[in-house]
VOSE-812355 format. One record per residue: y, x, z of N, C-alpha, C, O in turn; residue number from 0; residue in one letter. Coordinates in steps of 0.001 Angstrom, whole numbers, plus 500000, padded with zeros to 6 digits. Example, Ala and Ser with C-alpha at 12.3 -4.5 7.8 and 13.67 -1.06 7.14 Angstrom:
BEGIN
SITE  n_north  n_east  n_up  ca_north  ca_east  ca_up  c_north  c_east  c_up  o_north  o_east  o_up  pos  code
SITE  494310  513190  507800  495500  512300  507800  496700  513200  507800  496681  514236  508465  0  a
SITE  497750  512850  507080  498940  513670  507140  500030  512900  507870  501138  513409  508039  1  s
// end
This chain:
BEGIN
SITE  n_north  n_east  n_up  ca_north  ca_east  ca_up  c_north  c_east  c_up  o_north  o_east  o_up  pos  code
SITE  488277  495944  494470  487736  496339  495778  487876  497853  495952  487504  498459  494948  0  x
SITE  488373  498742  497090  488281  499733  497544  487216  500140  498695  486982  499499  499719  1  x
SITE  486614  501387  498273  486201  501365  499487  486071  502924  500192  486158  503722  499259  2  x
SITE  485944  503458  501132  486418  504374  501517  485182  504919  502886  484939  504696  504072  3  x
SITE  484788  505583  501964  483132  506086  502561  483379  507209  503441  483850  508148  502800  4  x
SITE  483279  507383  504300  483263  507874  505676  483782  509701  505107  483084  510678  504835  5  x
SITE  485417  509483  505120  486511  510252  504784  487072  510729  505857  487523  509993  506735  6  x
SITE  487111  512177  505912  488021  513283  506384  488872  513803  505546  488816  513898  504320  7  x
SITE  489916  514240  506533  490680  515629  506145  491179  516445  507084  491369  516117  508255  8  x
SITE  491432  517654  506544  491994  518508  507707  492824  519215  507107  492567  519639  505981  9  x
SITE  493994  519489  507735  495096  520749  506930  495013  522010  507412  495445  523016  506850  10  x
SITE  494199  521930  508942  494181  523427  509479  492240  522803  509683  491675  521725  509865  11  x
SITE  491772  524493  509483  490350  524431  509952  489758  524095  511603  490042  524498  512731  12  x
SITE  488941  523280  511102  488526  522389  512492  489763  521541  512939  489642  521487  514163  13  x
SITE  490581  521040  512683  491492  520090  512993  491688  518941  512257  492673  518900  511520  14  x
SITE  490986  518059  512313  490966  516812  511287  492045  516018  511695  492453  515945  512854  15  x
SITE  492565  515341  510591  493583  514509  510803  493437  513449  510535  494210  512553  510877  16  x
SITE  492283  513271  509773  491532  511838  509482  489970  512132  509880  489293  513122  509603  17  x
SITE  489651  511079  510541  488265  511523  511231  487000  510030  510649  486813  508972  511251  18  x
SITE  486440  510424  509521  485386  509874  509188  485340  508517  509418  484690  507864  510235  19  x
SITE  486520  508037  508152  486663  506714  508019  486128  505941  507105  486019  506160  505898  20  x
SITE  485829  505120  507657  484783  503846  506568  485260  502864  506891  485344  502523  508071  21  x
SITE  485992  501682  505187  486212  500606  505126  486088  500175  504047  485712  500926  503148  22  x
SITE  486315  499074  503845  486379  498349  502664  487267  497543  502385  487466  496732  503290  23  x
SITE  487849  497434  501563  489122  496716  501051  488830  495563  500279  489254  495622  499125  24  x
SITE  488154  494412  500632  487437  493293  499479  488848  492274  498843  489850  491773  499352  25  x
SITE  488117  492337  497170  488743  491413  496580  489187  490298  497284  488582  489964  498302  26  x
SITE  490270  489597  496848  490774  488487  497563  491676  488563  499175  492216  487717  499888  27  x
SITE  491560  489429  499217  491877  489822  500367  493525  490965  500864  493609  492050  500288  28  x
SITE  494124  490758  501411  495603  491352  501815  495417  491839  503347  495701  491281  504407  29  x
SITE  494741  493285  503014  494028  493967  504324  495530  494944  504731  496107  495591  503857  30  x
SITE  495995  494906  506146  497105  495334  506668  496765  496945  507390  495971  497045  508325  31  x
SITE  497231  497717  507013  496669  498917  507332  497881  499435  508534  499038  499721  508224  32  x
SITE  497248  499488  510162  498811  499796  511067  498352  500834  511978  497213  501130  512339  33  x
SITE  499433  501297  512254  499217  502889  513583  500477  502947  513885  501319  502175  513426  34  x
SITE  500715  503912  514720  501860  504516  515119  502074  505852  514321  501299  506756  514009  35  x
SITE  503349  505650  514118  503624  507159  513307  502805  508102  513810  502220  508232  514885  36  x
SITE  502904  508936  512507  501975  510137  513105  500521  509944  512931  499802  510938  512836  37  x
SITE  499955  508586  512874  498557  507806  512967  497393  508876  512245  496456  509466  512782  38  x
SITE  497921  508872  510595  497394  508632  509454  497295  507922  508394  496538  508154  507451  39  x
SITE  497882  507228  508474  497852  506201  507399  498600  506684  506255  498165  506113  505254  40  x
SITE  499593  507536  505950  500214  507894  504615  499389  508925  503982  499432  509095  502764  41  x
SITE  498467  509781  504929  497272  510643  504458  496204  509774  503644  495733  510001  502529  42  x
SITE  495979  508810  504440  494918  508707  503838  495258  507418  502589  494458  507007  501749  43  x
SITE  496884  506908  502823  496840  506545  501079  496912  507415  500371  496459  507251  499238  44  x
SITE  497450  508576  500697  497657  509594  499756  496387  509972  499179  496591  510326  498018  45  x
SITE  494740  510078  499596  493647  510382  499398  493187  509180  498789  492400  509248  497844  46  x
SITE  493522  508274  499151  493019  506591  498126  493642  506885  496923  493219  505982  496202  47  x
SITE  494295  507494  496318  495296  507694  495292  494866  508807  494364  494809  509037  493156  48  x
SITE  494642  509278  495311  494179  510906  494209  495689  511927  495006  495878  513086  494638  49  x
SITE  496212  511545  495615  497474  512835  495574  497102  513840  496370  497473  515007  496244  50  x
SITE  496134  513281  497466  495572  514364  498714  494116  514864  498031  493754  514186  497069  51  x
SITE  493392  515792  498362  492340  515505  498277  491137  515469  499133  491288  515993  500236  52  x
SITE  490231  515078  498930  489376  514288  500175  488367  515986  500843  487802  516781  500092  53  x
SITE  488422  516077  502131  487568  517170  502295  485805  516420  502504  484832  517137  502272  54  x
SITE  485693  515520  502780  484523  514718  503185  484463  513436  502982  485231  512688  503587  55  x
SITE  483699  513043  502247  483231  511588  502288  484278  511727  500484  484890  512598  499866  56  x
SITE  483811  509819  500268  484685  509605  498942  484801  508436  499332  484176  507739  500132  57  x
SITE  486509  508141  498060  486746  506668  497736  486454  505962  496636  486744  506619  495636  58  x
SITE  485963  504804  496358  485509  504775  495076  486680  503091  494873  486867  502371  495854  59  x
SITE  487209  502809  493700  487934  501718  493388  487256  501177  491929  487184  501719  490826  60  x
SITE  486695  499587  492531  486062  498822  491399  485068  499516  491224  484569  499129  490167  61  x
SITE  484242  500652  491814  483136  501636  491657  483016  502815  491370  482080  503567  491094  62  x
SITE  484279  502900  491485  484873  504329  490541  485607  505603  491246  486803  505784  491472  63  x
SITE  484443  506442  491520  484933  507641  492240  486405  508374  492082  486668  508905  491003  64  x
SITE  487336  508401  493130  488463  508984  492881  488652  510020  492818  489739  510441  492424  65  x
SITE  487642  510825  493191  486339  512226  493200  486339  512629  491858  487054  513440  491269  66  x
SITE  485190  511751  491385  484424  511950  490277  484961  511308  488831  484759  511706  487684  67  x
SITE  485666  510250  489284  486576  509488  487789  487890  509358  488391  488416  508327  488810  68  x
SITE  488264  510319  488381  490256  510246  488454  490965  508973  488457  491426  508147  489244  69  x
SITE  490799  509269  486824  491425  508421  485425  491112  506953  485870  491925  506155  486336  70  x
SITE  489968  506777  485670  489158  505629  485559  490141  504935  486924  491096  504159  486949  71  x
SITE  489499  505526  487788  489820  504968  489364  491762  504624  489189  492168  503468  489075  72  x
SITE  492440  505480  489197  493843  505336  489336  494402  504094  488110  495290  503247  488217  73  x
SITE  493622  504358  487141  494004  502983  486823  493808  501487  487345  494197  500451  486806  74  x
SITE  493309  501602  488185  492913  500289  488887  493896  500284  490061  493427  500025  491169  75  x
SITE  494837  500469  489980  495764  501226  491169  497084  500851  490652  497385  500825  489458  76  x
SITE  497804  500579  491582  499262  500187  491525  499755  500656  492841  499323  500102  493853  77  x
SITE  500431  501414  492912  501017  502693  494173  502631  502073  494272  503524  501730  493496  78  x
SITE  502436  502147  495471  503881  501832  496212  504511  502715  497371  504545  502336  498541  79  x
SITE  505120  504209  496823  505137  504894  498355  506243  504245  499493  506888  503224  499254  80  x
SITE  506356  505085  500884  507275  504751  501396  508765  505534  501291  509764  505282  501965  81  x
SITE  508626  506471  500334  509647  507385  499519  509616  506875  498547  508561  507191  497998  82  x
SITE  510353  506020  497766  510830  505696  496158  511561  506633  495400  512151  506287  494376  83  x
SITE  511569  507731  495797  512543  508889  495168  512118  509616  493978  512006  510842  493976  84  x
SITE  511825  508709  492734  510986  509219  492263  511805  509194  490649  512408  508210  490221  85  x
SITE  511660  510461  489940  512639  510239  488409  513987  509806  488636  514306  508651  488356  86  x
SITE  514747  510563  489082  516151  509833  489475  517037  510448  488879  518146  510500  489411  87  x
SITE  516822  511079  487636  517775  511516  486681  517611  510477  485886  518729  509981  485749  88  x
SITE  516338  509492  484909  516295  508482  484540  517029  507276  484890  517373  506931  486021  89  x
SITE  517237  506652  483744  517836  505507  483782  516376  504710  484364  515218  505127  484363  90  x
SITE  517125  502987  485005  516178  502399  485301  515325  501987  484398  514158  502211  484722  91  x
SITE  515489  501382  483217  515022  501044  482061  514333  501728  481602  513213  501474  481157  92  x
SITE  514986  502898  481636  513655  504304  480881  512692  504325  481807  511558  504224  481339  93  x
SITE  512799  504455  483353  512087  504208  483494  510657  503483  484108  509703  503876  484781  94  x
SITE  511107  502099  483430  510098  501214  483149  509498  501155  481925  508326  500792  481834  95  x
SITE  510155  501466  480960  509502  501953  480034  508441  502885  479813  507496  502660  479057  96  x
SITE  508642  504199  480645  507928  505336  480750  506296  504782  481146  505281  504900  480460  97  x
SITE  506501  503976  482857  505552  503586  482849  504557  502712  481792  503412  503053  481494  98  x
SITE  505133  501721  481385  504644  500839  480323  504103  501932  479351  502895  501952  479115  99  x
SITE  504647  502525  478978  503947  503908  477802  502654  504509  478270  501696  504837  477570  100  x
SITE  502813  504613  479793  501573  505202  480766  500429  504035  480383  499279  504322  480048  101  x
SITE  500715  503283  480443  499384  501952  480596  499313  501036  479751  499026  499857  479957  102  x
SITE  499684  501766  478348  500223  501311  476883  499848  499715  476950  498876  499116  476489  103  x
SITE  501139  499189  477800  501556  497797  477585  502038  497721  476067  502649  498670  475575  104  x
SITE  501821  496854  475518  502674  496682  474430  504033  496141  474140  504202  495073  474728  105  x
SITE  504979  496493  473483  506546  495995  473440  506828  494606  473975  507500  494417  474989  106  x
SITE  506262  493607  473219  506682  492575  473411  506065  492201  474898  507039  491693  475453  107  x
SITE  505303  492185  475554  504861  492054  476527  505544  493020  477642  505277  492647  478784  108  x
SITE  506034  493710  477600  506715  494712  478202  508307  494418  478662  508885  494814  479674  109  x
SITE  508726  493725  477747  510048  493101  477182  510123  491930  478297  511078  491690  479035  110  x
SITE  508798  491217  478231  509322  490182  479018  508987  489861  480480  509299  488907  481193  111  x
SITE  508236  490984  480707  507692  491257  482296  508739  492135  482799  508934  492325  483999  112  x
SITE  509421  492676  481841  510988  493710  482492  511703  492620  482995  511964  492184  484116  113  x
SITE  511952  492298  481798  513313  490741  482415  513360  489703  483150  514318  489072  483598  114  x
SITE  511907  489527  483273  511408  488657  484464  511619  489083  486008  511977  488523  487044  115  x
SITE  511244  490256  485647  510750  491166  487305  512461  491376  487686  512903  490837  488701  116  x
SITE  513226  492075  486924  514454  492307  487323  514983  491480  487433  515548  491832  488469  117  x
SITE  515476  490248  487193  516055  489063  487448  515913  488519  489099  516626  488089  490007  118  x
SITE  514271  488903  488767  513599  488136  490086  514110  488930  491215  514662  488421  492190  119  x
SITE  513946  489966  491086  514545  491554  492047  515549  491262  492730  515891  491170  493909  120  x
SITE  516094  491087  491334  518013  491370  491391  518659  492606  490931  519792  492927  491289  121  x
SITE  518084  493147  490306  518270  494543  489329  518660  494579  488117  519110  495594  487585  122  x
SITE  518536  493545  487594  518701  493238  485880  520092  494127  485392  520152  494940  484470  123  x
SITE  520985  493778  486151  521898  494205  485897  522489  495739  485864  523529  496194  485387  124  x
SITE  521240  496431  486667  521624  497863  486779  520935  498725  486277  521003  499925  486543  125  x
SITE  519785  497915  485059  518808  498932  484979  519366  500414  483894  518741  501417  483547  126  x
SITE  520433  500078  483680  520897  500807  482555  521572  501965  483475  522312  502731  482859  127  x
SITE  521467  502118  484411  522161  502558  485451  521324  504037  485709  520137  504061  485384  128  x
SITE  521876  505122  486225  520886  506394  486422  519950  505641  488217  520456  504874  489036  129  x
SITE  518722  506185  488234  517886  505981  489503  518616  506268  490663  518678  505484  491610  130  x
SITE  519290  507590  490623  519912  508260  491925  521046  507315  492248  521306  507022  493415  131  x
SITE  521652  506886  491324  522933  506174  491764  522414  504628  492364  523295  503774  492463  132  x
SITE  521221  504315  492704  520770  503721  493363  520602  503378  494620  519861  504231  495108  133  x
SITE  520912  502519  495488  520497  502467  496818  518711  502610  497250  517755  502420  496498  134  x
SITE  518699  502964  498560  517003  502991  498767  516675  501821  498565  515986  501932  497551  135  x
SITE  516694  500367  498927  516350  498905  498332  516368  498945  497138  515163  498911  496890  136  x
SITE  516966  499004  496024  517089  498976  494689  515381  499646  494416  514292  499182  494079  137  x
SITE  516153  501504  494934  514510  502214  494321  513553  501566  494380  512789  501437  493423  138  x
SITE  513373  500990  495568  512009  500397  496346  511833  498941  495783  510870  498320  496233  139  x
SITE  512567  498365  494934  512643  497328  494194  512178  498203  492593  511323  497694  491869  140  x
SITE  512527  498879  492398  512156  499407  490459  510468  499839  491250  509391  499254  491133  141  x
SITE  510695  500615  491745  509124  501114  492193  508205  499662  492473  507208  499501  491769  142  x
SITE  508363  499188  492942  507498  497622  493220  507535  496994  491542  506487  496516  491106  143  x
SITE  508531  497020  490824  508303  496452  489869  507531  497235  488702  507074  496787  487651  144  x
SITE  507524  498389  489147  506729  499477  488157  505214  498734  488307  504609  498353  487305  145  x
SITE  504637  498561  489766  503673  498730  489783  503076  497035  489290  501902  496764  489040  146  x
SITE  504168  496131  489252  503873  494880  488921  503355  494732  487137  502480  494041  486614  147  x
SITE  504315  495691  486579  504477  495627  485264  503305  496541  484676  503347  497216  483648  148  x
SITE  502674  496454  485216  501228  496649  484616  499800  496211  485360  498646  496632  485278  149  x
SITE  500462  495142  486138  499700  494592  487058  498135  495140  487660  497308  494248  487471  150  x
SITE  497756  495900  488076  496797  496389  488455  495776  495639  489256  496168  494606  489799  151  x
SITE  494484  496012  489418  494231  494870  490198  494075  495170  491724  494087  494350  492642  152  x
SITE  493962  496204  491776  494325  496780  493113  495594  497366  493932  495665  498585  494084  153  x
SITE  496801  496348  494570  497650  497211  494816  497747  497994  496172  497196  497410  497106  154  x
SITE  498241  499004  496425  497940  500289  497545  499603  500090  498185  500243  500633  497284  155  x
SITE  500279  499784  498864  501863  499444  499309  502063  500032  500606  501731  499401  501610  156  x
SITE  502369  500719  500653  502898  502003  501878  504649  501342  502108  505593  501362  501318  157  x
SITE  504555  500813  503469  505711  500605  503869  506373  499592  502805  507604  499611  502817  158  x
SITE  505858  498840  502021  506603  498270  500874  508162  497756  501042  509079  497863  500227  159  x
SITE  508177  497048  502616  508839  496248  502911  510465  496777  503249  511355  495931  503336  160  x
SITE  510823  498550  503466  511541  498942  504282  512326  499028  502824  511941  499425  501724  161  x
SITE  513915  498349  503400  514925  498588  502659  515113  497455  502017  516243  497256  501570  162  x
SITE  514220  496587  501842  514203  495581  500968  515094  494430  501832  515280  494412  503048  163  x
SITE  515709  493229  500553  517005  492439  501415  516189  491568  501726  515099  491904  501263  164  x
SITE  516090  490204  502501  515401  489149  502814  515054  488999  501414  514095  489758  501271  165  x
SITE  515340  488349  500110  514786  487433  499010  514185  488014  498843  513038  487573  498756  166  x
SITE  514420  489667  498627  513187  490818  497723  511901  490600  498731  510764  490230  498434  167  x
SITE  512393  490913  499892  511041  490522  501132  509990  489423  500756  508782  489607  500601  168  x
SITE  510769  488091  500624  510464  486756  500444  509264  487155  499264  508058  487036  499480  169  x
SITE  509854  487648  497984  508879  487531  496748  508049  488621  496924  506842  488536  496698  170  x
SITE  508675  489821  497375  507351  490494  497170  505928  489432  498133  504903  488964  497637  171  x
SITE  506295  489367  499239  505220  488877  500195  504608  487392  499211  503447  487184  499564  172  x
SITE  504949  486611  498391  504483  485908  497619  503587  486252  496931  502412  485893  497009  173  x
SITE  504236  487234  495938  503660  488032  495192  501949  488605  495683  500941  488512  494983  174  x
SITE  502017  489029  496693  501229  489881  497270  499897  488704  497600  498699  488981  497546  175  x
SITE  500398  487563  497894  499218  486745  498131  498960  486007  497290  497772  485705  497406  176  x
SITE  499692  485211  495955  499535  485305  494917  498454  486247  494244  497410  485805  493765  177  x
SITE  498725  487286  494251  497633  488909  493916  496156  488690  494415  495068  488902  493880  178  x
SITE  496507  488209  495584  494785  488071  496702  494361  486675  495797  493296  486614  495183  179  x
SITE  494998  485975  495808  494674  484669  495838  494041  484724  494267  493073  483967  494202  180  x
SITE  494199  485119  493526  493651  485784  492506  492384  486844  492187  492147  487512  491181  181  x
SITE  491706  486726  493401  490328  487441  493567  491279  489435  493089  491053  490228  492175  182  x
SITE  492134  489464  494091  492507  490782  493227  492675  491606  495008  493014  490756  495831  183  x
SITE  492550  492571  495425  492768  493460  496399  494346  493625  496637  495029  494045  495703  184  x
SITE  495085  493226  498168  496514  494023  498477  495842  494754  499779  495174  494245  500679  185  x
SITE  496260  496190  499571  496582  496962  501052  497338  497342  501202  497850  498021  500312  186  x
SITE  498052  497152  502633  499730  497801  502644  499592  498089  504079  499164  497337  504954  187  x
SITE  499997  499232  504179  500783  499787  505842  502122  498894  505785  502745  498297  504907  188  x
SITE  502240  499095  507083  503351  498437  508185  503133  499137  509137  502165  499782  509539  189  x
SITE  504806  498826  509692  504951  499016  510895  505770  497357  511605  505937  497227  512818  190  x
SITE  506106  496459  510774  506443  495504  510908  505682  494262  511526  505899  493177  510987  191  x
SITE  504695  494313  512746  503647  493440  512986  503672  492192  513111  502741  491600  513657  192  x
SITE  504791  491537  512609  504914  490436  512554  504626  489574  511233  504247  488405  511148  193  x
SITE  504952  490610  510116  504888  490615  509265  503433  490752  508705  503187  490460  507535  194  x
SITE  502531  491179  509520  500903  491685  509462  500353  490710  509803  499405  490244  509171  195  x
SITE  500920  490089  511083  500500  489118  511838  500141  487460  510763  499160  486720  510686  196  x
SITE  501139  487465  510279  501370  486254  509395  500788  486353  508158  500612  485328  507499  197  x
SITE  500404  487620  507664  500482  487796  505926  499110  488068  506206  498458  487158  505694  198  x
SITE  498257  489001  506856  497103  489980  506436  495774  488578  506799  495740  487830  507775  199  x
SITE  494982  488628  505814  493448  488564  505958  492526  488942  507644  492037  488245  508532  200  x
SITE  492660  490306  507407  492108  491447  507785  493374  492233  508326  494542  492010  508009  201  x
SITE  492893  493238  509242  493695  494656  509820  493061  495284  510368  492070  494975  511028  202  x
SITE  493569  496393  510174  492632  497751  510329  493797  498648  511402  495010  498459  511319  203  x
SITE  493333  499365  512124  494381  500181  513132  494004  501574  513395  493318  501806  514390  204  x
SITE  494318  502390  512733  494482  503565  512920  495182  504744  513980  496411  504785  513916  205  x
SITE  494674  505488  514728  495484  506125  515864  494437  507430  515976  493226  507384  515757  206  x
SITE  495243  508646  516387  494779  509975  516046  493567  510231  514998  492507  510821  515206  207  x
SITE  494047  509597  513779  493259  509570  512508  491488  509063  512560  490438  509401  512013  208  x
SITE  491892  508189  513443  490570  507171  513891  491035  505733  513701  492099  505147  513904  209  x
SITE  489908  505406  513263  489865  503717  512619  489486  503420  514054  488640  504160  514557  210  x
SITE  489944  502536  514711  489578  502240  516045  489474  500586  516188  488835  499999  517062  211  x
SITE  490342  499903  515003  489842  498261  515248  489716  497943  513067  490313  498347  512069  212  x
SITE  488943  497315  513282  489114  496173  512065  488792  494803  511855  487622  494754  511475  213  x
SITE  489122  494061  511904  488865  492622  511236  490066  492098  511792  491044  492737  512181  214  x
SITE  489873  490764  511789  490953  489331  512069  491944  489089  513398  491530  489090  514558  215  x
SITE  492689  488977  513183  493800  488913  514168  493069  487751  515283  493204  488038  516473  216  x
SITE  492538  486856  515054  491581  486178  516100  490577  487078  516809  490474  487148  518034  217  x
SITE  489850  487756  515932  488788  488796  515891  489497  489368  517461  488936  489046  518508  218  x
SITE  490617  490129  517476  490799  490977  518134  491780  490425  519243  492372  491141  520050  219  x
SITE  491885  488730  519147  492308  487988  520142  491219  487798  521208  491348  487609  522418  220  x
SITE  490282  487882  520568  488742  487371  521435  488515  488774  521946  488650  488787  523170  221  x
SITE  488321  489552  521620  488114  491206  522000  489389  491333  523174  489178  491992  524192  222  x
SITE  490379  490829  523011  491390  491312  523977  491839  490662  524934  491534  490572  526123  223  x
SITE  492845  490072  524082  494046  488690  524731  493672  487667  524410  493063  487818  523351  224  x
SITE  493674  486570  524738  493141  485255  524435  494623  484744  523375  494706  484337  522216  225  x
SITE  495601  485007  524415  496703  484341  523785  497717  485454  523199  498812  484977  522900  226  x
SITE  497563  486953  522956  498589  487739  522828  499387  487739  521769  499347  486682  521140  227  x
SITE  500105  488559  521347  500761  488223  519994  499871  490070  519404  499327  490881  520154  228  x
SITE  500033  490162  518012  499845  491085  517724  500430  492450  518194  499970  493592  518213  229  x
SITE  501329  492034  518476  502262  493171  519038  501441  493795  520617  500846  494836  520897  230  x
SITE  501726  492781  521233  500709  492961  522616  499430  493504  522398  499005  494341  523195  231  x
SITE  498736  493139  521407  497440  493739  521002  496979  494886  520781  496044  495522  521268  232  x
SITE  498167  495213  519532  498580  496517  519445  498709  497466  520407  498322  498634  520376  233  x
SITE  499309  496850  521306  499485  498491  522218  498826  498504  523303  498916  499376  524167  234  x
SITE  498035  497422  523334  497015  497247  524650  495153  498203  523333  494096  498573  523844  235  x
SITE  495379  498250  522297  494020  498667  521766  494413  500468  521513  493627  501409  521623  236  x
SITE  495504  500501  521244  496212  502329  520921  495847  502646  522376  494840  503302  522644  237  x
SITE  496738  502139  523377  496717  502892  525079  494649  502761  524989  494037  503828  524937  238  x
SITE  494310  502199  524987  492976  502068  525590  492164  503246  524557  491046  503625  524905  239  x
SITE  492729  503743  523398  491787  504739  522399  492135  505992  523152  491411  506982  523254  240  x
SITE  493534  505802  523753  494302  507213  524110  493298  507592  525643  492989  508688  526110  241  x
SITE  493016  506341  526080  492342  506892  527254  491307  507205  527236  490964  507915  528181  242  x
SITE  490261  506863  526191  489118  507011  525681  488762  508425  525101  487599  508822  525187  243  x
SITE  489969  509383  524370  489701  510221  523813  490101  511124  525160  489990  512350  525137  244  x
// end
């Protein structure tokens, strides 16, 4: 479970870019986090994470201040950015390994969640390969499998989906409810609402760094459109915040 106690930030004084957000991310659950560029939403995974840091309010994961217990907290964490550009002088193998060393999996167990995951991917074959000489799908395939291979129980997935071919699509989104379905936490931004529409629990909508809707895609059928699609929803609840502010 995440939860995210009434959080700001600002990069210039008096200019918040996240404005005193409170949610909760409950076990079991594949909560869809959406805005329009620009929203907030990569800020404030970045502050669920530890990479930003929080000017107001805290997040705490499984109970555990990201504040006050780093360590504690980020291990409960499996990070998926929407940049995979990450160690790209490494081979792929190294590094999955590297990670596994991070979250001292042990060999044999390590061994066979590699060969599993890459197979499943479709990577197996390249892990011997340097990162850079990688396509962005590939990265965004080793990065998803990083965060599998030490299975966390909370995963955090920023854009997971971009770059990825239909099958990789197919399993991760398995995967992901598989994960819930397992009393375990998924949150992931999109911009793909169709994809939100079908997969998420819960959704949350973010616009000029204001939480402005949360709960159930019915939830916010009854609040709106009787019959709309998410998409319609979407931009009938953003226009109506824009006129509001």
């Amino acid at each position: 479970m995440i939860e995210i106690k009434k959080v700001s930030k600002a990069y210039r004084k008096n200019e918040k870019v996240i404005k005193n957000i409170d949610l909760k991310i409950n076990d079991g659950e594949i909560f869809g986090f959406l805005g329009p560029n620009g929203a907030g939403k990569t800020t404030t995974i970045k502050m669920m994470t530890g990479i930003l840091d929080i000017d107001e309010g805290d997040i705490l994961v499984d109970g555990k201040s990201i504040i006050k217990n780093p360590i504690e907290a980020k291990k409960q964490i499996g990070l998926v950015t929407d940049n995979p550009d990450m160690f790209l002088k490494l081979k792929g193998i190294e590094y999955l390994n590297f990670i596994a060393d991070m979250y001292e999996i042990e060999k044999e167990v390590r061994e066979k969640r590699i060969l599993a995951l890459a197979k499943e991917f479709g990577i197996y074959e390249v892990l011997g390969d340097k990162i850079q000489s990688y396509s962005h799908g590939m990265r965004q395939k080793i990065a998803i499998i990083a965060v599998l291979l030490h299975n966390p129980k909370n995963w955090i997935l920023d854009e997971p989906l971009t770059g990825l071919d239909p099958e990789a699509a197919f399993n991760l989104k398995n995967k992901m409810k598989q994960h819930a379905k397992a009393n375990n936490a998924v949150f992931f931004s999109t911009h793909i609402l169709e994809v939100a529409e079908k997969l998420c629990d819960r959704i949350g909508i973010i616009h000029q760094g204001e939480l402005i809707f949360v709960g159930t895609y019915e939830e916010m059928k009854k609040e709106l459109k009787e019959n709309a699609s998410l998409e319609e929803l979407f931009m009938e609840i953003t226009k109506r915040n824009e006129k509001n502010s």
